[in-house]
Structures are given as structure tokens and as C-alpha cells.
mmCIF file of the N, C-alpha and C atoms, coordinates in Angstrom:
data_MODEL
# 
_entry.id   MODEL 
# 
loop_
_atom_site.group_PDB 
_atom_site.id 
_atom_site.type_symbol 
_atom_site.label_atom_id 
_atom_site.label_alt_id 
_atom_site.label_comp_id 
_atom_site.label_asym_id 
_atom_site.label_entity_id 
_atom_site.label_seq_id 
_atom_site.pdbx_PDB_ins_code 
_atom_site.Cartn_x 
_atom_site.Cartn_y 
_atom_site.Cartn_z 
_atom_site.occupancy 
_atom_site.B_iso_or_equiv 
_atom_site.pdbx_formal_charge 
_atom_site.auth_seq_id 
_atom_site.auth_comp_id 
_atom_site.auth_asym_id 
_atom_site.auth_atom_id 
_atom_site.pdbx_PDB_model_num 
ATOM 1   N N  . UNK A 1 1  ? -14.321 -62.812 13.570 1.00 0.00 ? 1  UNK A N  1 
ATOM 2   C CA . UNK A 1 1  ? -14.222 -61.421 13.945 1.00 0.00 ? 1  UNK A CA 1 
ATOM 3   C C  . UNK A 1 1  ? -14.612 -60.577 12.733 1.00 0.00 ? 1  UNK A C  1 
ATOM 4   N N  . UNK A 1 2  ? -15.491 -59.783 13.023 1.00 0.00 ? 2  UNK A N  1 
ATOM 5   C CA . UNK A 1 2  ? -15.729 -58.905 11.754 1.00 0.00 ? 2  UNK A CA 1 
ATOM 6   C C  . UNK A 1 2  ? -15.464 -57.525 12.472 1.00 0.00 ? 2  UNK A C  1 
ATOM 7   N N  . UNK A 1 3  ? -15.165 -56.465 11.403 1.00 0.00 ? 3  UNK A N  1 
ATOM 8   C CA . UNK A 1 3  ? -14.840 -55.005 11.933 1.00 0.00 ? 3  UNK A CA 1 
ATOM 9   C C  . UNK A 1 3  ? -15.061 -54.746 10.825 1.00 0.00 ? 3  UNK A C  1 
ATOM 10  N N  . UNK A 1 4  ? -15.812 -53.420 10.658 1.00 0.00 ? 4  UNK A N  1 
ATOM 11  C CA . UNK A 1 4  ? -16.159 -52.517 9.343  1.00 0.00 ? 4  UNK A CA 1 
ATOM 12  C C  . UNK A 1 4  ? -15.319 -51.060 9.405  1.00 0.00 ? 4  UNK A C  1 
ATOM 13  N N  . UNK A 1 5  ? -14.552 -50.653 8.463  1.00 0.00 ? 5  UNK A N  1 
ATOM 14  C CA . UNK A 1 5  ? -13.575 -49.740 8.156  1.00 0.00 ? 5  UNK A CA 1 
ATOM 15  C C  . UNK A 1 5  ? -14.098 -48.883 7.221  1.00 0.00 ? 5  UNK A C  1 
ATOM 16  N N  . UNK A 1 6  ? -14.058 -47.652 7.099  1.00 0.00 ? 6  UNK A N  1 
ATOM 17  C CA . UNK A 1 6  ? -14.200 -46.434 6.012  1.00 0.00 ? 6  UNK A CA 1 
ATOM 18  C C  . UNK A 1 6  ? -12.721 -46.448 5.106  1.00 0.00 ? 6  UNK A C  1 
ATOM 19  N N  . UNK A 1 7  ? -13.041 -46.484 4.346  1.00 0.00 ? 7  UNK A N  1 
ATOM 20  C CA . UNK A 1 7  ? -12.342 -46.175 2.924  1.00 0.00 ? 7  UNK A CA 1 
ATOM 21  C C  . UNK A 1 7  ? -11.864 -44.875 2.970  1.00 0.00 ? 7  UNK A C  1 
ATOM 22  N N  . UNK A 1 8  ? -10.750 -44.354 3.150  1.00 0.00 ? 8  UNK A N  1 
ATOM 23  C CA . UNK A 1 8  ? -10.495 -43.212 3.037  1.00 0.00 ? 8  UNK A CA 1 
ATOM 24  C C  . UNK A 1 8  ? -9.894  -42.338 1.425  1.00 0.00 ? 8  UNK A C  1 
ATOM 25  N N  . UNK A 1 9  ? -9.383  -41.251 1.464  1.00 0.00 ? 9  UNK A N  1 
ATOM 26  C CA . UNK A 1 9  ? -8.830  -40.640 0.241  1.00 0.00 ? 9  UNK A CA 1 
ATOM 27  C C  . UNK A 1 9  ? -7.403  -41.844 0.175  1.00 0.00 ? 9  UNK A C  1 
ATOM 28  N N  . UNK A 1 10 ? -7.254  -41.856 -1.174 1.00 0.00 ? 10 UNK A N  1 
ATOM 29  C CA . UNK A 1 10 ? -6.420  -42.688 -1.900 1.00 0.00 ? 10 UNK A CA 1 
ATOM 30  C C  . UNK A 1 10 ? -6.372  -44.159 -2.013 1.00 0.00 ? 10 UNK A C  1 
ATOM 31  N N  . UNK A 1 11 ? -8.041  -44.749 -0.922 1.00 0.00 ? 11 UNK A N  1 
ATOM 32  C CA . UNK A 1 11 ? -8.244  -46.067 -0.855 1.00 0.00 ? 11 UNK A CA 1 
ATOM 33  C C  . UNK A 1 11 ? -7.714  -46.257 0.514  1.00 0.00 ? 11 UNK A C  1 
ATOM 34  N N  . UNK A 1 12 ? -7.221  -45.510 1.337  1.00 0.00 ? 12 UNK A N  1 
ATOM 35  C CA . UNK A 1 12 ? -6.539  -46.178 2.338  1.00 0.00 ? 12 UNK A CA 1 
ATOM 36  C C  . UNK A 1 12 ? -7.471  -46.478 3.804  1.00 0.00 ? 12 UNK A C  1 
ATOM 37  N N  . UNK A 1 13 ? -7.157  -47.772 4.341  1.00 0.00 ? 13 UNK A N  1 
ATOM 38  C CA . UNK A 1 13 ? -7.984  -48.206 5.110  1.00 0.00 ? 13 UNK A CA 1 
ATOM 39  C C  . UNK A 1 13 ? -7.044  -47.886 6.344  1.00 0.00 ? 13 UNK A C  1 
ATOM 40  N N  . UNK A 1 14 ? -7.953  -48.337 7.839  1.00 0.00 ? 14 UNK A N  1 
ATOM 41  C CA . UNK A 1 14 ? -6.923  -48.280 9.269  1.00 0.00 ? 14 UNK A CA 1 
ATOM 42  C C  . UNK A 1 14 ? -7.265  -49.515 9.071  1.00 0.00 ? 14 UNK A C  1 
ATOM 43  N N  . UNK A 1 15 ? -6.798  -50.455 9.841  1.00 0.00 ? 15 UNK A N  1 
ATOM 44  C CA . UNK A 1 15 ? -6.780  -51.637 10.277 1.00 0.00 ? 15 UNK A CA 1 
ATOM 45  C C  . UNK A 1 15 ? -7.339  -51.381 11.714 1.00 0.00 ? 15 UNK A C  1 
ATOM 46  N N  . UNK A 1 16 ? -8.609  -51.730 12.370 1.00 0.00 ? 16 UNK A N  1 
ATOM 47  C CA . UNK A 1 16 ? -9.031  -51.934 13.940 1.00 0.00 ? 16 UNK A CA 1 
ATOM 48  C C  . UNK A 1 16 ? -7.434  -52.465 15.169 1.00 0.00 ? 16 UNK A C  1 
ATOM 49  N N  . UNK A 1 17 ? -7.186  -52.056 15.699 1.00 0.00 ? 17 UNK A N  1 
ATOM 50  C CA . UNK A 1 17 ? -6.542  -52.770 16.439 1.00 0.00 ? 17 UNK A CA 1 
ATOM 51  C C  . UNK A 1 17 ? -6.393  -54.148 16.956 1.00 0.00 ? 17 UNK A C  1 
ATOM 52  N N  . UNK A 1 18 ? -7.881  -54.458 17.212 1.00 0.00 ? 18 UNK A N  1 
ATOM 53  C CA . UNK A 1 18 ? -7.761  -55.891 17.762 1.00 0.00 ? 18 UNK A CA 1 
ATOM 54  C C  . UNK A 1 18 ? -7.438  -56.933 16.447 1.00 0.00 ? 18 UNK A C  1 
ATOM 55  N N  . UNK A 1 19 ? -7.587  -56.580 15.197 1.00 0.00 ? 19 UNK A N  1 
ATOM 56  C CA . UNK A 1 19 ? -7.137  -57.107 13.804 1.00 0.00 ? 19 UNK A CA 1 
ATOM 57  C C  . UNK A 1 19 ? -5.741  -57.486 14.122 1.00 0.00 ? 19 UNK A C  1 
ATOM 58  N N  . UNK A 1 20 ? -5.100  -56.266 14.062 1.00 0.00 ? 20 UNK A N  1 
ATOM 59  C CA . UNK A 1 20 ? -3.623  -56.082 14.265 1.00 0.00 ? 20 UNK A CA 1 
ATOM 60  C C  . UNK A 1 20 ? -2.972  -56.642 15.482 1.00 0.00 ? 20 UNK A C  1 
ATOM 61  N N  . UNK A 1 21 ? -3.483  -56.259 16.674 1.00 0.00 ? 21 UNK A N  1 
ATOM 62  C CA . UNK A 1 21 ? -3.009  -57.741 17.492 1.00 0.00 ? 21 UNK A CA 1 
ATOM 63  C C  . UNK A 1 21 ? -3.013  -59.105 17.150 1.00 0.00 ? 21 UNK A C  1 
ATOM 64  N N  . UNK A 1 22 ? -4.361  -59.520 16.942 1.00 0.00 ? 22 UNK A N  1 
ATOM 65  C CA . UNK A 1 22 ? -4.679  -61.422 16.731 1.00 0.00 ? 22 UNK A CA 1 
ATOM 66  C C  . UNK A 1 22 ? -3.978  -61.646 15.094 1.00 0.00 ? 22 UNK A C  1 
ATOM 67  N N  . UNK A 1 23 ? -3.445  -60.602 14.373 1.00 0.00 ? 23 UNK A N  1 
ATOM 68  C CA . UNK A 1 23 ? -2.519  -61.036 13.208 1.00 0.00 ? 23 UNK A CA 1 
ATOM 69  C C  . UNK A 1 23 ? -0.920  -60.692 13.563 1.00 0.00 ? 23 UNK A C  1 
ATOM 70  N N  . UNK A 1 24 ? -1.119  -60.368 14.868 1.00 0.00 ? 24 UNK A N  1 
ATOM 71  C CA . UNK A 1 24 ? 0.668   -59.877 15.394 1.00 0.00 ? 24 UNK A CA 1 
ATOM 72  C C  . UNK A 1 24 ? 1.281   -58.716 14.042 1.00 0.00 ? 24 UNK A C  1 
ATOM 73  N N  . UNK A 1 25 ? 0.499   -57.723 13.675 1.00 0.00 ? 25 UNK A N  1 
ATOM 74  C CA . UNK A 1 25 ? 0.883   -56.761 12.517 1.00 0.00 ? 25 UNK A CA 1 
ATOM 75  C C  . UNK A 1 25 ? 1.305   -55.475 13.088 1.00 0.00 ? 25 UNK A C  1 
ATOM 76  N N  . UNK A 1 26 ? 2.100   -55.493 12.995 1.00 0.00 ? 26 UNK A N  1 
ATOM 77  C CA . UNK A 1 26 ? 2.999   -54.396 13.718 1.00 0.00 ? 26 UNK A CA 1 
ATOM 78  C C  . UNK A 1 26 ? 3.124   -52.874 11.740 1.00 0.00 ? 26 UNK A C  1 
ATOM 79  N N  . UNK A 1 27 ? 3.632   -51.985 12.636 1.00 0.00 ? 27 UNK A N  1 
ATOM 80  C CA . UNK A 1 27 ? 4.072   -50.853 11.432 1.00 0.00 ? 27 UNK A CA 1 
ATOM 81  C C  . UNK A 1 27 ? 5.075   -51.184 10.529 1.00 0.00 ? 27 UNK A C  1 
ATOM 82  N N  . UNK A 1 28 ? 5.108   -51.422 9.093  1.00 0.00 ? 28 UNK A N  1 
ATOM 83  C CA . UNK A 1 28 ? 6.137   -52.044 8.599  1.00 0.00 ? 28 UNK A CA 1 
ATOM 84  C C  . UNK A 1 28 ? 5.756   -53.055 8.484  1.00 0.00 ? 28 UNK A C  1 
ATOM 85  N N  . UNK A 1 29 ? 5.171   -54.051 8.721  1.00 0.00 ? 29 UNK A N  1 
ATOM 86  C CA . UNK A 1 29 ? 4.857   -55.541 8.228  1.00 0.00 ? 29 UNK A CA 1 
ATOM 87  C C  . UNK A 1 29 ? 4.096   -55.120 6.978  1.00 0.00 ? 29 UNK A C  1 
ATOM 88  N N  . UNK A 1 30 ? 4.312   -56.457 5.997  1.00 0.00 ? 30 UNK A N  1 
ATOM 89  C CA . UNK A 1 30 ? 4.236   -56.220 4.518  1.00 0.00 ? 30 UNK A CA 1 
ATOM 90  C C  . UNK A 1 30 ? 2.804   -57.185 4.698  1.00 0.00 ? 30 UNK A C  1 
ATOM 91  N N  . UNK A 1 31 ? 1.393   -56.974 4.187  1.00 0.00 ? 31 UNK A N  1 
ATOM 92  C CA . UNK A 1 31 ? 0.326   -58.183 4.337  1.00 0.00 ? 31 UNK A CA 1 
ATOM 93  C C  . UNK A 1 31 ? 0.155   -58.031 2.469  1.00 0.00 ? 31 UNK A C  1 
ATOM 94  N N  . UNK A 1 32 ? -0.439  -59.362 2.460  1.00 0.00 ? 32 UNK A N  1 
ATOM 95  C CA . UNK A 1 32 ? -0.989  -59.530 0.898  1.00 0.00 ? 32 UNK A CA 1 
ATOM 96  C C  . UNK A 1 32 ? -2.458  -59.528 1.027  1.00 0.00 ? 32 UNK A C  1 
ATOM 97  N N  . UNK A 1 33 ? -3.177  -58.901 -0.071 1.00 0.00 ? 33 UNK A N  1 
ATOM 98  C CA . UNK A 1 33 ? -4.400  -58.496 -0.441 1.00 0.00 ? 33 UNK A CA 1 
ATOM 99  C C  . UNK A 1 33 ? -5.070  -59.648 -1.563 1.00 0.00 ? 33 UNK A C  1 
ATOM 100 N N  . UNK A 1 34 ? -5.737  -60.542 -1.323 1.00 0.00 ? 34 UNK A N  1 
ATOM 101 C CA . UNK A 1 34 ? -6.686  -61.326 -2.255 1.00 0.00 ? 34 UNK A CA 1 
ATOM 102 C C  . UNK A 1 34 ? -7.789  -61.122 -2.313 1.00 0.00 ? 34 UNK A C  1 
ATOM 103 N N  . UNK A 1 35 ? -8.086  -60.689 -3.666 1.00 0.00 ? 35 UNK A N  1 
ATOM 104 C CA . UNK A 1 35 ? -9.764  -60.796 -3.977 1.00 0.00 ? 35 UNK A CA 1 
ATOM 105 C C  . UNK A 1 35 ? -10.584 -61.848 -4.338 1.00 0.00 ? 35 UNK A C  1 
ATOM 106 N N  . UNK A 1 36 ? -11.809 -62.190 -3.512 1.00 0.00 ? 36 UNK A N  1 
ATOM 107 C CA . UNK A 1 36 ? -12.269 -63.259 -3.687 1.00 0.00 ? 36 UNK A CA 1 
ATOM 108 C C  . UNK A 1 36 ? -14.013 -63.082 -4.021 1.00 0.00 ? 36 UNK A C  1 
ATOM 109 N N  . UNK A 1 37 ? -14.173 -63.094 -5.270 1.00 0.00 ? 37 UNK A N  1 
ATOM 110 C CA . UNK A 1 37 ? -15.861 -63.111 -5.918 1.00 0.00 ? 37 UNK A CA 1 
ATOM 111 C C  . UNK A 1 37 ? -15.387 -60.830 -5.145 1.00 0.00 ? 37 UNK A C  1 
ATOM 112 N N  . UNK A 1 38 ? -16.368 -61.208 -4.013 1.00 0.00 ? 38 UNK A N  1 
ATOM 113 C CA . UNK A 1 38 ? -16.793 -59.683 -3.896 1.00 0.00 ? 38 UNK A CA 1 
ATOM 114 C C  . UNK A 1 38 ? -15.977 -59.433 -2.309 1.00 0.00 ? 38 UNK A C  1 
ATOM 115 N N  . UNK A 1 39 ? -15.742 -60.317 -1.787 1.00 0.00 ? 39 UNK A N  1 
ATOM 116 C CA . UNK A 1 39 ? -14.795 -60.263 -0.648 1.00 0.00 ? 39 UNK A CA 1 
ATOM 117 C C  . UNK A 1 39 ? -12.822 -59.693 -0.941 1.00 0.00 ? 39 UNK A C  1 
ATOM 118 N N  . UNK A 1 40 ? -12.390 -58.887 0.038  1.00 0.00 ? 40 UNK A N  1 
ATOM 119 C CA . UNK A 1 40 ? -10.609 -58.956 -0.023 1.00 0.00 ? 40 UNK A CA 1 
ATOM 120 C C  . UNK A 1 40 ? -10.441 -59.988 1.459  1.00 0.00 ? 40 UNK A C  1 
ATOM 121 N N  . UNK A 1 41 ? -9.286  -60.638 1.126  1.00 0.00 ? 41 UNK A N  1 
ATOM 122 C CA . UNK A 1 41 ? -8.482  -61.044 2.254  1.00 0.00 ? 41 UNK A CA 1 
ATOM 123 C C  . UNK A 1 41 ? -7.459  -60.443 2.766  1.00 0.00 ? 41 UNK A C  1 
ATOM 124 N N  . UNK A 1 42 ? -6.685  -60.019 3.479  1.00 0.00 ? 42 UNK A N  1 
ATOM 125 C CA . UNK A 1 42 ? -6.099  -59.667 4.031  1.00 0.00 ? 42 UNK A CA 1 
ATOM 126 C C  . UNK A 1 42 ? -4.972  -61.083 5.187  1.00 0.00 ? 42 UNK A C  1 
ATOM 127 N N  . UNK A 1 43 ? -3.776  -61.021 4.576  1.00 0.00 ? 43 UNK A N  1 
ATOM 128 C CA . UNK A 1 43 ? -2.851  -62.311 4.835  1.00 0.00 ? 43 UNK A CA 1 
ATOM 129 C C  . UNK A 1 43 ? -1.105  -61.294 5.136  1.00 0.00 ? 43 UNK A C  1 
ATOM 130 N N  . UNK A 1 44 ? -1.289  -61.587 6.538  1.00 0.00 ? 44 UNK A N  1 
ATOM 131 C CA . UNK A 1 44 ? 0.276   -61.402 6.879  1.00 0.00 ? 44 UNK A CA 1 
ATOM 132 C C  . UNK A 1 44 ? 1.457   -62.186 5.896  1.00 0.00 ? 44 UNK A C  1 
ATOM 133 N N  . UNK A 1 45 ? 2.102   -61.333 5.355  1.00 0.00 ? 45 UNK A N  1 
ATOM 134 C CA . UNK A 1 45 ? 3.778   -61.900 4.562  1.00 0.00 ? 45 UNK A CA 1 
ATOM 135 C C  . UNK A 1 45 ? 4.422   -61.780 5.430  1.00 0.00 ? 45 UNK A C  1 
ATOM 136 N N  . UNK A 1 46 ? 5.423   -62.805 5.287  1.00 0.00 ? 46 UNK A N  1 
ATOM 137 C CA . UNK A 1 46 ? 6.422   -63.856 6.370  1.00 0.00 ? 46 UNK A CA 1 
ATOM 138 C C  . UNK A 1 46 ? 7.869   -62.476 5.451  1.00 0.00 ? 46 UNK A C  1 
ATOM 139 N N  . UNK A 1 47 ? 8.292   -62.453 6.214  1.00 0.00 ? 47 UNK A N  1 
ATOM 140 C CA . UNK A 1 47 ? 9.636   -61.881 6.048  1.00 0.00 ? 47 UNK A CA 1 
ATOM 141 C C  . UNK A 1 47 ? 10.709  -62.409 6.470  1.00 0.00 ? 47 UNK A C  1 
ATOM 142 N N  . UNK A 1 48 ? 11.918  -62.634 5.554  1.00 0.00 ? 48 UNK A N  1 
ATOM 143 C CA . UNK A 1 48 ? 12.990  -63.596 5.453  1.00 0.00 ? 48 UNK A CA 1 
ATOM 144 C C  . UNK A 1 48 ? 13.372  -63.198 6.516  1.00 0.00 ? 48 UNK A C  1 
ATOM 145 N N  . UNK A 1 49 ? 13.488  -62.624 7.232  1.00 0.00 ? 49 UNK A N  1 
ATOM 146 C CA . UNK A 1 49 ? 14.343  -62.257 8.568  1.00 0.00 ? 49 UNK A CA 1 
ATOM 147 C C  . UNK A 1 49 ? 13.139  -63.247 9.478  1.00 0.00 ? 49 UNK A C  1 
ATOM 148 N N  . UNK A 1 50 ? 11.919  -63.008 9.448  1.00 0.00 ? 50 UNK A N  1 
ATOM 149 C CA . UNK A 1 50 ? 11.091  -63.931 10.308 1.00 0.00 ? 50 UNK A CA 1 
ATOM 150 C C  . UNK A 1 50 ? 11.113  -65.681 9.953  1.00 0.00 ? 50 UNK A C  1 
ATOM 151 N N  . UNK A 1 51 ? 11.873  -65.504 8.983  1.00 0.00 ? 51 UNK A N  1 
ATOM 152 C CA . UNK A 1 51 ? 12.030  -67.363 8.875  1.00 0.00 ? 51 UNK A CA 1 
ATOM 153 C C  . UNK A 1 51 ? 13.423  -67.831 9.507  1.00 0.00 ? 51 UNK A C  1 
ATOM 154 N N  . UNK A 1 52 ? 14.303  -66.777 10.056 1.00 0.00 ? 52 UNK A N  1 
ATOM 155 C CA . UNK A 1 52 ? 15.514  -66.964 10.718 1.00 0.00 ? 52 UNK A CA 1 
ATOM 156 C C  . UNK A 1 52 ? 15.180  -68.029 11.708 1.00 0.00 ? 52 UNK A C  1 
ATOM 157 N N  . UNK A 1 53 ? 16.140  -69.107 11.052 1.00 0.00 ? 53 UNK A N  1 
ATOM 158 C CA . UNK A 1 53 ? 16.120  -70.357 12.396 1.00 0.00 ? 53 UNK A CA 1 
ATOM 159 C C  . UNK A 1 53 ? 15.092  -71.681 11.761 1.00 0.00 ? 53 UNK A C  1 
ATOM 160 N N  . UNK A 1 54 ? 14.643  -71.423 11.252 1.00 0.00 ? 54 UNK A N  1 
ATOM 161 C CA . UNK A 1 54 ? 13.604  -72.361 10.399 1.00 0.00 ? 54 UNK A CA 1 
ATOM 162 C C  . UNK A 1 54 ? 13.864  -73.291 9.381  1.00 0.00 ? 54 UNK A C  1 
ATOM 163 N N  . UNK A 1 55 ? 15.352  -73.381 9.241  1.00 0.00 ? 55 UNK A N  1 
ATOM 164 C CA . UNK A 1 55 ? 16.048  -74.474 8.368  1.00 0.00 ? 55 UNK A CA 1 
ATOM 165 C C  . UNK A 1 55 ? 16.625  -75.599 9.271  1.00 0.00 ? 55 UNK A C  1 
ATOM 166 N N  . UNK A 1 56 ? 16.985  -74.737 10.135 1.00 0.00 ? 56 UNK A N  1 
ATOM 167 C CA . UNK A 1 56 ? 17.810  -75.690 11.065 1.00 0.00 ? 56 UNK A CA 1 
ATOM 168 C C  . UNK A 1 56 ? 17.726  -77.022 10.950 1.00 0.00 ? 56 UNK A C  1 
ATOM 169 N N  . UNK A 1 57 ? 18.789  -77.957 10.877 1.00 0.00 ? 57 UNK A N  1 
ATOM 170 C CA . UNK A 1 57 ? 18.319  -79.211 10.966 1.00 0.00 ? 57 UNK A CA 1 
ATOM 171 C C  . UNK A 1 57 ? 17.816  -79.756 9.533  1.00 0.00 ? 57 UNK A C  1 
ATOM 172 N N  . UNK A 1 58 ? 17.672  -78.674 8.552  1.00 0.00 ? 58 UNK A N  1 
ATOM 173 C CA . UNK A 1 58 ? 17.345  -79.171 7.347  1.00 0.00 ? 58 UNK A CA 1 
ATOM 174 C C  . UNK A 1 58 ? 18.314  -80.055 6.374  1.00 0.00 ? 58 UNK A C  1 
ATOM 175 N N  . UNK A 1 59 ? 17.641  -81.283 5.550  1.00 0.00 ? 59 UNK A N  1 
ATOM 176 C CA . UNK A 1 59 ? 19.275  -82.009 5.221  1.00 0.00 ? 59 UNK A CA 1 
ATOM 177 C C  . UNK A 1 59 ? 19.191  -81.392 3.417  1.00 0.00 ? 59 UNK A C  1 
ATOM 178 N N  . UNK A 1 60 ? 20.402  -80.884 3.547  1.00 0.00 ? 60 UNK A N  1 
ATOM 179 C CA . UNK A 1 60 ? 20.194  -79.791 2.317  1.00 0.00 ? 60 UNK A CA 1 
ATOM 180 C C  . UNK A 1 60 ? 21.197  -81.291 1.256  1.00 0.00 ? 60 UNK A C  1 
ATOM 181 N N  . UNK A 1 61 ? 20.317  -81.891 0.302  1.00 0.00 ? 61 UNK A N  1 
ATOM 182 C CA . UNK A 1 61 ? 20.787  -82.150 -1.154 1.00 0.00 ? 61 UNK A CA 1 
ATOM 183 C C  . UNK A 1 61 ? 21.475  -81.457 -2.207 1.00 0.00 ? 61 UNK A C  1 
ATOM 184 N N  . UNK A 1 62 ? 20.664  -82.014 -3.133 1.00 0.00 ? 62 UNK A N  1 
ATOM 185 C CA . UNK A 1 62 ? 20.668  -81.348 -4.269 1.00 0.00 ? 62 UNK A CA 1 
ATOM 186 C C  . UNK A 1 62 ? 19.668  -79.978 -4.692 1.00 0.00 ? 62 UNK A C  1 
ATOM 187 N N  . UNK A 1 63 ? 19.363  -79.502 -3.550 1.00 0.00 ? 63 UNK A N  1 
ATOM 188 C CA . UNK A 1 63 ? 18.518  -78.343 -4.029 1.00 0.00 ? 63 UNK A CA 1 
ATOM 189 C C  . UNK A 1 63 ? 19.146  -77.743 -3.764 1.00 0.00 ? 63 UNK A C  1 
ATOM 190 N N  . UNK A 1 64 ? 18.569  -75.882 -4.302 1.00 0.00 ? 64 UNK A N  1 
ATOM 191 C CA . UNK A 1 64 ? 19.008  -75.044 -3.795 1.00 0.00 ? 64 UNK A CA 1 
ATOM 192 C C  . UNK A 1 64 ? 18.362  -74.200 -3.037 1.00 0.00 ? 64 UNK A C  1 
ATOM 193 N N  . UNK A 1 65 ? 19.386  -73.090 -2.608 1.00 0.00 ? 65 UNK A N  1 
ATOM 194 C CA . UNK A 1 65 ? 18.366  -72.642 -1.421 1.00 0.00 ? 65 UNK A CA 1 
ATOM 195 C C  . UNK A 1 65 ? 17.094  -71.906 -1.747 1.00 0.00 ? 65 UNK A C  1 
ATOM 196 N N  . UNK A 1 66 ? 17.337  -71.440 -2.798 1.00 0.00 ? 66 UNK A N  1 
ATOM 197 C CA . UNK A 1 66 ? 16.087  -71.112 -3.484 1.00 0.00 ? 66 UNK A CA 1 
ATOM 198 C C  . UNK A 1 66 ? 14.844  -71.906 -3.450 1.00 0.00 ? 66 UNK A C  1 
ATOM 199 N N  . UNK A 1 67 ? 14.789  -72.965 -3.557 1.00 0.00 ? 67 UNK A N  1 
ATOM 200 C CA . UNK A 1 67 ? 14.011  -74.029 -3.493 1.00 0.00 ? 67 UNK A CA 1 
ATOM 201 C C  . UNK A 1 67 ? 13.490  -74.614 -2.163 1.00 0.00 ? 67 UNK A C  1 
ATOM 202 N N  . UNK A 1 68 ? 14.640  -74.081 -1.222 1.00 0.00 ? 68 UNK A N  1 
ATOM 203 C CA . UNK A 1 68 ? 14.155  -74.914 0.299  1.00 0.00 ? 68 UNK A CA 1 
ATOM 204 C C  . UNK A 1 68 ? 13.312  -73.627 0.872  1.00 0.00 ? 68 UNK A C  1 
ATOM 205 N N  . UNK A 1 69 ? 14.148  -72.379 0.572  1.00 0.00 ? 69 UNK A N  1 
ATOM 206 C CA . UNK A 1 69 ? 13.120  -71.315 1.163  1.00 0.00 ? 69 UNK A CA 1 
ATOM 207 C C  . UNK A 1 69 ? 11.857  -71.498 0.806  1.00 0.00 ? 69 UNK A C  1 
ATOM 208 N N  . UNK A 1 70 ? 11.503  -71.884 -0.928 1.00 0.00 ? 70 UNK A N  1 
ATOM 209 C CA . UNK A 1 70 ? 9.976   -71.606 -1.509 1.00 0.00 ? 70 UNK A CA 1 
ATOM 210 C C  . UNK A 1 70 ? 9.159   -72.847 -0.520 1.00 0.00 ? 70 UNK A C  1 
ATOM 211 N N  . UNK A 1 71 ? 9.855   -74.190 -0.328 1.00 0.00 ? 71 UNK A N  1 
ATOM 212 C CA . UNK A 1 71 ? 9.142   -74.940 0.288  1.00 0.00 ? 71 UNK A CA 1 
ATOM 213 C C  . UNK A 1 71 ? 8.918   -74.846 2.289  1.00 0.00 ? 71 UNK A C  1 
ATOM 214 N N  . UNK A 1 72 ? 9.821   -73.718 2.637  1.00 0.00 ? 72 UNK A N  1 
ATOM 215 C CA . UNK A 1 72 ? 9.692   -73.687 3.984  1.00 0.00 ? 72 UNK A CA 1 
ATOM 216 C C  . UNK A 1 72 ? 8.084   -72.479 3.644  1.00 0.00 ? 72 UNK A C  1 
ATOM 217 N N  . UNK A 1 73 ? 8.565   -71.602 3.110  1.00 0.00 ? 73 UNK A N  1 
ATOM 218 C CA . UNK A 1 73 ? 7.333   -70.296 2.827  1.00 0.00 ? 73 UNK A CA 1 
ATOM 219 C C  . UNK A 1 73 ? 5.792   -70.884 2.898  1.00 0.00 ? 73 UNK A C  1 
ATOM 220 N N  . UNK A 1 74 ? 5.813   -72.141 1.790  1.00 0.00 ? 74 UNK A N  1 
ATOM 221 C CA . UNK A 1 74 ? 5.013   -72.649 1.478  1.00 0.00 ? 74 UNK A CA 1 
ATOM 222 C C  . UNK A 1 74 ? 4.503   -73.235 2.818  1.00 0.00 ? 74 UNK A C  1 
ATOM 223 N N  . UNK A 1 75 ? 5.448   -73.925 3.224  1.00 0.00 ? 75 UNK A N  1 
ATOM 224 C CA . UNK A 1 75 ? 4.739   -75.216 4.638  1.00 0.00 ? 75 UNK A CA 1 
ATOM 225 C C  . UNK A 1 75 ? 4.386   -73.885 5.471  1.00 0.00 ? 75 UNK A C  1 
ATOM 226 N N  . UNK A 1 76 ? 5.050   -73.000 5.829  1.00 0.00 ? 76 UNK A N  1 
ATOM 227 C CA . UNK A 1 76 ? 4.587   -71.803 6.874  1.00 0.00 ? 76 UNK A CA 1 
ATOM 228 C C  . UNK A 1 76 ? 3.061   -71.308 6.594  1.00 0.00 ? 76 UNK A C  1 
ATOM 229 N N  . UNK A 1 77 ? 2.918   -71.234 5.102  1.00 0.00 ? 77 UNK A N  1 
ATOM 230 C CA . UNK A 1 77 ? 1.822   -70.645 4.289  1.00 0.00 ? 77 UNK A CA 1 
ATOM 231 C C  . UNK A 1 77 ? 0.505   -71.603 4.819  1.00 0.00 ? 77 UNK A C  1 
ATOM 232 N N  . UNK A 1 78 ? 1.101   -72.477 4.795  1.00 0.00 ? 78 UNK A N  1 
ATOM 233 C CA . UNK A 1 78 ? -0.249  -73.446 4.831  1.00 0.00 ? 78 UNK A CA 1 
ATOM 234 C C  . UNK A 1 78 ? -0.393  -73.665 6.152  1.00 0.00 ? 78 UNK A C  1 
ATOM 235 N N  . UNK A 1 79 ? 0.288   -74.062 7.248  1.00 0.00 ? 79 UNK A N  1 
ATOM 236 C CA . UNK A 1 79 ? 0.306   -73.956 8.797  1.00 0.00 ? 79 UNK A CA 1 
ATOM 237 C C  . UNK A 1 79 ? -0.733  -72.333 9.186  1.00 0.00 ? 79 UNK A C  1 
ATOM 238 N N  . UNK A 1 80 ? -0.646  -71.451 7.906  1.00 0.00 ? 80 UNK A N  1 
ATOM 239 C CA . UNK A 1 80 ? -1.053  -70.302 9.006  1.00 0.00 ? 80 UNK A CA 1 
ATOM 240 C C  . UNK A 1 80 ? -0.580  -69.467 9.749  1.00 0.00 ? 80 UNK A C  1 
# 
């Protein structure tokens, strides 16, 4: 899908709609910005309230939760 956007005053872009549907980006969702050579990406952030339920069943050791969140973030990250 490509969509071309105008740059507005202060840098600020719209996002096309059909973007914002097929990324489920609602008002208030936080996305991260990567620059790549001459390209940006544009990547929905997972919000701890959206990982609610996603441990379940997890067999918690010796880690901490600090550690199980970075590796649930991560597996989410990479799933997409």
C-alpha cells in the first residue's frame, strides 16, 4: 500500500485512513518512527494495557517481571 501525504507546518503529517484501519491506529495510539537510508517507517507501539492477558499461563522463575514483559514485547514485536 502506498499513500503520499503533505508535510504540514511543524512537520505534521495526517495519516490516510485506510493506513489507520489495516494498522488498527486509533487517536491516542503511540506509533514509533524509524529511519531507514532515505525511507521512515512507521510501527504501531503495543501498550501495556494491550498486552493484558498475554502472560497467562506463563511459568514465572527466576526472572523478573521486567524481563518477561521485555521478552513478551519482543515475541509480539517480531509476530507483527
Amino acid at each position: 500500500m502506498d499513500e503520499v501525504v503533505k508535510i504540514m507546518a511543524r512537520g505534521l503529517i495526517a495519516l490516510p485512513s485506510e493506513v489507520r484501519k489495516k494498522l488498527n491506529l486509533k487517536e491516542g495510539d503511540i506509533v514509533k518512527l524509524e529511519v531507514k537510508e532515505n525511507e521512515i517507517v512507521i510501527r504501531k507501539e503495543e501498550r501495556l494495557y494491550d498486552l493484558k492477558g498475554s502472560l497467562k499461563g506463563a511459568k514465572v522463575q527466576d526472572k523478573s517481571f521486567a524481563q518477561i514483559l521485555q521478552e513478551e514485547l519482543s515475541k509480539k514485536h517480531r509476530e507483527g
